[in-house]
C-alpha positions as CSV (number, residue, x, y, z in Angstrom):
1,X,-200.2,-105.0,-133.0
2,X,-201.3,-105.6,-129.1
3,X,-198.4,-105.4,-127.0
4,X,-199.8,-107.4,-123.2
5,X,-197.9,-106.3,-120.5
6,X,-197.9,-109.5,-118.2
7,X,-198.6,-108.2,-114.3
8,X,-196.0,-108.2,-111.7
9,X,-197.6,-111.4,-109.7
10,X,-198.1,-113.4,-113.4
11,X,-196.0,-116.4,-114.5
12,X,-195.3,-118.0,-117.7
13,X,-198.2,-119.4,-119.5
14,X,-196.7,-122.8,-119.6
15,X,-197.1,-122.8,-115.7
16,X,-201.1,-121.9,-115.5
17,X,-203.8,-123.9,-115.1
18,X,-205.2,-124.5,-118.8
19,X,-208.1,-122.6,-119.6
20,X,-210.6,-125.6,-119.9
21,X,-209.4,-126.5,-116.6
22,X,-209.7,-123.9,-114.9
23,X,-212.6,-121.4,-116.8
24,X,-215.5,-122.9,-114.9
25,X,-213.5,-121.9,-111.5
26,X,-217.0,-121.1,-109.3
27,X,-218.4,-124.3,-110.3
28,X,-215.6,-126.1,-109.7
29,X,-214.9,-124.6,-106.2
30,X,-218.6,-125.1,-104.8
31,X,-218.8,-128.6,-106.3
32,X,-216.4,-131.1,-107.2
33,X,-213.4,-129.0,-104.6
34,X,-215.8,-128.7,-101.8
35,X,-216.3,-132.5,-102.5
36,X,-212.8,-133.2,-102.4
37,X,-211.8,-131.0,-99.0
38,X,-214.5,-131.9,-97.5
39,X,-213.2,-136.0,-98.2
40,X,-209.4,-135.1,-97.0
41,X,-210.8,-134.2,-94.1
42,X,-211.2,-136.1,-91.1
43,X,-215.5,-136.7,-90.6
44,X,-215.3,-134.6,-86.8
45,X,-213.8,-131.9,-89.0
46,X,-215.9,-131.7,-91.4
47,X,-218.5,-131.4,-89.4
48,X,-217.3,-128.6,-87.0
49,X,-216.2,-126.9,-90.4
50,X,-220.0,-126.6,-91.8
51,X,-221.2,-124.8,-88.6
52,X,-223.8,-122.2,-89.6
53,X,-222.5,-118.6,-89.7
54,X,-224.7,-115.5,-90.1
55,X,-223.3,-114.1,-92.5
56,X,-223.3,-117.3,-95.3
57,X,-226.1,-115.7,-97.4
58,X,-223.4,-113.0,-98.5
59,X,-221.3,-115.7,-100.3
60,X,-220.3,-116.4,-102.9
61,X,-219.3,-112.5,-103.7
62,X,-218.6,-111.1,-107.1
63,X,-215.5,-112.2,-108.5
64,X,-212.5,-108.8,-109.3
65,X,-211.0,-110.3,-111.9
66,X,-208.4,-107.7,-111.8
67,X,-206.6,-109.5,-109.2
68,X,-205.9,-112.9,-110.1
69,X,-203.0,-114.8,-108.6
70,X,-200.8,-115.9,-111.1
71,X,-200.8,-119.7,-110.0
72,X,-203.4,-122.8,-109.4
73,X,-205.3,-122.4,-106.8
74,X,-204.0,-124.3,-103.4
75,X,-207.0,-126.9,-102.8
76,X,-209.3,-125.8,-99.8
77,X,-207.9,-129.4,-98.4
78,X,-204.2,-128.2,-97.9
79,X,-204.9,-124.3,-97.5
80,X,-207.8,-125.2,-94.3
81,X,-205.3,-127.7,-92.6
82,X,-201.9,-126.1,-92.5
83,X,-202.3,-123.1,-90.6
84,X,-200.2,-120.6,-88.3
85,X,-202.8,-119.5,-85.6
86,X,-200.5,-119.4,-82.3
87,X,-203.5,-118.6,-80.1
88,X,-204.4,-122.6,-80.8
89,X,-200.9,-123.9,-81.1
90,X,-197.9,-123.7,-82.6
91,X,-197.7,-126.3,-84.8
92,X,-199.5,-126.7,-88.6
93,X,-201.9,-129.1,-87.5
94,X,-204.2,-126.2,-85.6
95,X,-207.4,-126.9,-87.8
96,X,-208.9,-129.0,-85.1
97,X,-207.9,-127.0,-82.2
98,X,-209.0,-124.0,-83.9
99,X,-212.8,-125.0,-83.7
100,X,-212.9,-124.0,-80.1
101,X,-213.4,-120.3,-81.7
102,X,-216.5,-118.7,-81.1
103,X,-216.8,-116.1,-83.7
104,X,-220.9,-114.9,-82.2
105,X,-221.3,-112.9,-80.9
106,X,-218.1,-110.9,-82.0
107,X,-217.6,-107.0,-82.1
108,X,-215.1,-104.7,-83.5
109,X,-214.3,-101.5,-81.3
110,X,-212.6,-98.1,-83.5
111,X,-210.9,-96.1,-81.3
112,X,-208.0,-94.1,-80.8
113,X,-208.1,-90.7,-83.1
114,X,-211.5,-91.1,-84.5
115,X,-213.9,-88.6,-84.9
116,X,-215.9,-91.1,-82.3
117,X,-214.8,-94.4,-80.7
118,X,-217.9,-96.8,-81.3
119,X,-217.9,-100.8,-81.2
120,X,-219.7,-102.0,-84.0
121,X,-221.7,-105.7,-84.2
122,X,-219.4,-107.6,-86.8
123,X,-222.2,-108.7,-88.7
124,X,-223.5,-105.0,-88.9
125,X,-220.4,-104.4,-90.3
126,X,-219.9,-106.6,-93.0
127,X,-223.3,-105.9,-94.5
128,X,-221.9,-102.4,-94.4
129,X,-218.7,-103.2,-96.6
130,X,-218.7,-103.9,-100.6
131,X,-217.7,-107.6,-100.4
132,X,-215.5,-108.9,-103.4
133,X,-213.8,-112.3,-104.2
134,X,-209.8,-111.5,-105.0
135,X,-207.3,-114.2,-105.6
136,X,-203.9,-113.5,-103.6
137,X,-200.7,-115.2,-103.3
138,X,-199.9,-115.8,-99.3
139,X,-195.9,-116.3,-98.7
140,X,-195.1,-116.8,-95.2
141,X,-192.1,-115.8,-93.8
142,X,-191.1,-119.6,-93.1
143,X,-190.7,-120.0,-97.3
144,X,-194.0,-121.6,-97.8
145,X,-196.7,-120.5,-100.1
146,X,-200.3,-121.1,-101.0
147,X,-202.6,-119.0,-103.8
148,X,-206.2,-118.3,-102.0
149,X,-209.6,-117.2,-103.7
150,X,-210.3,-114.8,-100.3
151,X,-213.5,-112.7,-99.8
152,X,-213.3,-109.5,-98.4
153,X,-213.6,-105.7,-98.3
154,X,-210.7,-103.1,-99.1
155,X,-209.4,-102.0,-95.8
156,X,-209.6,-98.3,-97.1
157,X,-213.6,-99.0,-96.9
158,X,-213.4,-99.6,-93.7
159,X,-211.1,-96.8,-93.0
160,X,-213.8,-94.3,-94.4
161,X,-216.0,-95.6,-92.0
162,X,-213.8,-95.3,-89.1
163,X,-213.1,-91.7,-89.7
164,X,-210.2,-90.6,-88.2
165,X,-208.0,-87.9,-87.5
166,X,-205.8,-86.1,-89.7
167,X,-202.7,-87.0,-87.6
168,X,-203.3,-90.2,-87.3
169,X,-200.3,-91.7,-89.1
170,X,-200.8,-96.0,-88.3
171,X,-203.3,-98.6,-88.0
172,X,-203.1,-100.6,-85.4
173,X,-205.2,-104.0,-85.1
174,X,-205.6,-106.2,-81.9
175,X,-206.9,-109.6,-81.4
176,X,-209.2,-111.8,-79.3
177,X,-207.8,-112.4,-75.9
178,X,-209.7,-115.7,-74.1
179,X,-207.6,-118.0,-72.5
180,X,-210.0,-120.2,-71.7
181,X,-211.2,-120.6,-75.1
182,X,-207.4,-120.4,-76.7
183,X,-205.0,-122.5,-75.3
184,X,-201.9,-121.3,-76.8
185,X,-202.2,-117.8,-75.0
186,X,-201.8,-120.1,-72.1
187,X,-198.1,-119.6,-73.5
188,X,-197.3,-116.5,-71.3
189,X,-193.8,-115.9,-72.9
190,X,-195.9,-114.6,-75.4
191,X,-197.0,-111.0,-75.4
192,X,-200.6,-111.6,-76.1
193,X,-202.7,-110.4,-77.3
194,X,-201.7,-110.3,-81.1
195,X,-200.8,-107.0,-82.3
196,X,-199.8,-105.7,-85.7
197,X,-199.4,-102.5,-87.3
198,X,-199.6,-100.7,-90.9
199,X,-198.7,-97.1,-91.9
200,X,-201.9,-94.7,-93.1
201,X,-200.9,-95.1,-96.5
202,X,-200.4,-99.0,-96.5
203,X,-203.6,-99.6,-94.8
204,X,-205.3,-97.5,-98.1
205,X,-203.1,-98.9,-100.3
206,X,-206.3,-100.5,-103.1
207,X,-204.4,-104.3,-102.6
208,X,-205.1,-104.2,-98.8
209,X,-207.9,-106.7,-97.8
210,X,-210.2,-107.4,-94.5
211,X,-210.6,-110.8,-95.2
212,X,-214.0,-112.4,-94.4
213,X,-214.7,-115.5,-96.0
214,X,-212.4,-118.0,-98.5
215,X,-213.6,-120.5,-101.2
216,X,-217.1,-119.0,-101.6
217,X,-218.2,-119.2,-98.5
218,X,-217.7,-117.9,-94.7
219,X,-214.3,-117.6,-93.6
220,X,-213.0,-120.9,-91.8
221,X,-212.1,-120.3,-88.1
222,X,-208.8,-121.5,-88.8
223,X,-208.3,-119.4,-91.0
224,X,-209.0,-116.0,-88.6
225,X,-212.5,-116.1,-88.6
226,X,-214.4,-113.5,-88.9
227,X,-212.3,-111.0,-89.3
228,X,-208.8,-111.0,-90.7
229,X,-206.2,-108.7,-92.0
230,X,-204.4,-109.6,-95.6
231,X,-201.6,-107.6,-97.4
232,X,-200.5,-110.0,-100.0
233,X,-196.9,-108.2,-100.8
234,X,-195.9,-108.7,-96.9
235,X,-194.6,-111.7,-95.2
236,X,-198.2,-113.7,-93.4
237,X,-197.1,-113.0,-90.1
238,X,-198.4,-109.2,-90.7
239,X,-201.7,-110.8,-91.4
240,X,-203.0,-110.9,-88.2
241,X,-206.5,-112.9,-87.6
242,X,-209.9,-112.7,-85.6
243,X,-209.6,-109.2,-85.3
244,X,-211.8,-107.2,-81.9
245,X,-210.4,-103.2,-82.6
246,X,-208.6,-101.5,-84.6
247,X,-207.2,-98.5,-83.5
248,X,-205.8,-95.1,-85.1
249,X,-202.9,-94.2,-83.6
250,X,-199.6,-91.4,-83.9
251,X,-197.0,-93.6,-83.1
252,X,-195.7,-97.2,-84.6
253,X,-197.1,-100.3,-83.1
254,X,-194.9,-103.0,-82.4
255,X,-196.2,-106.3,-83.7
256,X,-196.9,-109.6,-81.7
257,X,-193.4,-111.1,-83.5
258,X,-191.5,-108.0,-83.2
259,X,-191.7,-107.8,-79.8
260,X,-191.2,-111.5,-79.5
261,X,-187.6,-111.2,-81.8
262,X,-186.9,-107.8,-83.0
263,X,-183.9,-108.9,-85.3
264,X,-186.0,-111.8,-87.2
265,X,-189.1,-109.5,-87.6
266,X,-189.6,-106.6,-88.2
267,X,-192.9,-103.6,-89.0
268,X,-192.0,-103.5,-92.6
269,X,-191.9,-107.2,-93.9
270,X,-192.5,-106.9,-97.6
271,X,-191.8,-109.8,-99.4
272,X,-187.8,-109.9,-101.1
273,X,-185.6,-112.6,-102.3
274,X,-182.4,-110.6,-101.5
275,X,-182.9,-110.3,-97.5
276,X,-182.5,-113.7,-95.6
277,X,-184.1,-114.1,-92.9
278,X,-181.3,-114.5,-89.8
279,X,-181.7,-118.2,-89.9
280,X,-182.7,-119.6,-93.5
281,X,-182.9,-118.1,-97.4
282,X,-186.2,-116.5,-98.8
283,X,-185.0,-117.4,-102.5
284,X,-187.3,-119.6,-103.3
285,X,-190.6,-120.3,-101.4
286,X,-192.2,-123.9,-101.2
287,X,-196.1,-124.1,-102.7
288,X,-197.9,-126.4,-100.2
289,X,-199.2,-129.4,-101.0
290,X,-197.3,-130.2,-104.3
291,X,-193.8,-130.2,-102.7
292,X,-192.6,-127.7,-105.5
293,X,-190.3,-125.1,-105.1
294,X,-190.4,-122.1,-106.9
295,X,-188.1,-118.4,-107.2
296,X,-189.6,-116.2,-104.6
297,X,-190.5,-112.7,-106.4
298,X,-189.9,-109.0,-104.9
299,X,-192.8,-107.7,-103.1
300,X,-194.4,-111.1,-103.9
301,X,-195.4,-110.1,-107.4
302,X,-197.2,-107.0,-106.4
303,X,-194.5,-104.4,-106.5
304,X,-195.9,-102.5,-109.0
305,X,-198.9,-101.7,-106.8
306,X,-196.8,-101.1,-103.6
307,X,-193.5,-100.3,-104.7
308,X,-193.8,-95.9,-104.5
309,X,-194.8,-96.6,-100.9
310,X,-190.8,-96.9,-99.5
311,X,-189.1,-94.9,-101.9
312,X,-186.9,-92.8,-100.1
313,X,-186.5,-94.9,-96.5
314,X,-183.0,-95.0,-96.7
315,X,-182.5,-96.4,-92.6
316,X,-185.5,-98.3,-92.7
317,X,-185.8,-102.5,-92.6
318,X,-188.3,-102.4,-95.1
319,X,-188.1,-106.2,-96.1
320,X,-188.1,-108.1,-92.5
């Protein structure tokens, strides 16, 4: 007899989309879901939102089934208009604001200890990459949640290309910094630009994405466009957006929100039900749009991918 075992980030059967529903998925999502964003959506939107990128005839990219998210897919709708992206704002509501992005040209700059620092044309770059579709889970560390079909590259690819040095132990990645085009790095209590930072062995970890595009198509510009960092068993704020370099480094960056409060947020920030954040639970976790909320799982389902990375960090804040 077949024994399945059921993957970390999988819930009960009862709680999936049926399969009728849900087996034509890339029809659905070019056709009748496009239809319905692109209706919740006010018409100014919609139209800023179709604005030709140069990299469009990659999409849609071959589906990995191996990573599926366990839940329904959040509707393009919700997951395109409720947004943290403090360079436009620091509300939700950024989607509009968020237009005033111009991803062309846009380069990404390796340095730091690299065989050879080099700035690369972005769209060089992703025709360089082995684009895949993935389905993650996204829990932010405010207790909401959304499931995403992203497109992207494993960040170990683009590691390999980098080529760095043997003692280089992080990664660190850096964002745009325009204040005229950004209003909210007007902000200057904030240390812009954004920073964050992963270990060597995180960055190559297989689950850890350079996100490009979303929903079959070019990534949104609220979203991070066009370059964006996802590590689905950590809290959102590590996934820092619109990346410019990426640098290989010997010492720990501190991230944008570390820097900003130290005891709320810390490097580590994988996913657990057991550490509160200093001013509310992470228990449970709310999935946007429906209003439901659900238990919040250990390393957001993914433990069993990521879990050997912190053994033995007794001292460390791993979770916040």
């Amino acid at each position: 007899m077949l024994i399945r075992s059921r993957r970390g980030w999988e819930i009960p059967e009862a709680q999936i989309t049926p399969e009728h529903v849900f087996l034509n998925r890339r029809a659905f999502m070019t056709g009748s879901a496009g239809l319905l964003a692109a209706a919740a959506m006010p018409a100014g939107l919609r139209s800023a939102f179709a604005e030709a990128d140069p990299s469009a005839d990659l999409y849609p990219a071959a589906v990995n089934d191996m990573y599926e998210g366990g839940r329904p897919l959040t509707p393009e709708a919700i997951s395109s208009t409720y947004n943290n992206f403090y360079e436009f704002g620091s509300h939700k509501r950024i989607a509009k604001a968020a237009q005033k992005l111009k991803i062309r040209p846009w380069t990404v700059t390796f340095d730091g200890l690299v065989e050879e620092e080099r700035t690369v044309d972005v769209d060089t770059l992703l025709r360089a990459m082995p684009l895949e579709e993935r389905i993650y889970r996204h829990r932010c560390v405010e207790a909401w949640a959304m499931t995403v079909p992203w497109t992207g590259f494993p960040l170990k690819a683009m590691v390999d290309y980098a080529k760095p040095l043997s003692d280089a132990k992080y990664v660190r990645f850096e964002t745009f910094l325009d204040r005229k085009m950004a209003s909210g790095q007007k902000q200057g209590w904030y240390p812009w630009p954004y920073v964050e930072g992963l270990t060597m062995a995180e960055a190559t970890n297989e689950l850890t994405l350079m996100v490009t595009g979303a929903y079959g198509k070019p990534l949104a510009k609220q979203f991070g466009a066009p370059l964006r960092l996802h590590t689905p068993w950590k809290y959102g704020f590590k996934s820092i957006k619109s990346i410019v370099r990426i640098s290989f480094v010997a010492e720990r960056p501190v991230g944008f929100w570390e820097e900003v409060q130290g005891r709320e947020y810390g490097f580590w920030a994988n996913v657990n039900p057991e550490v509160s954040h200093p001013r509310w639970s992470q228990a449970t976790e709310e999935l946007i749009g429906t209003g439901e909320r659900v238990p919040t799982v250990i390393y957001n389902g993914y433990g069993e991918f990521v879990a050997d990375l912190y053994k033995d960090m007794d001292g460390e804040r791993l979770f916040m």
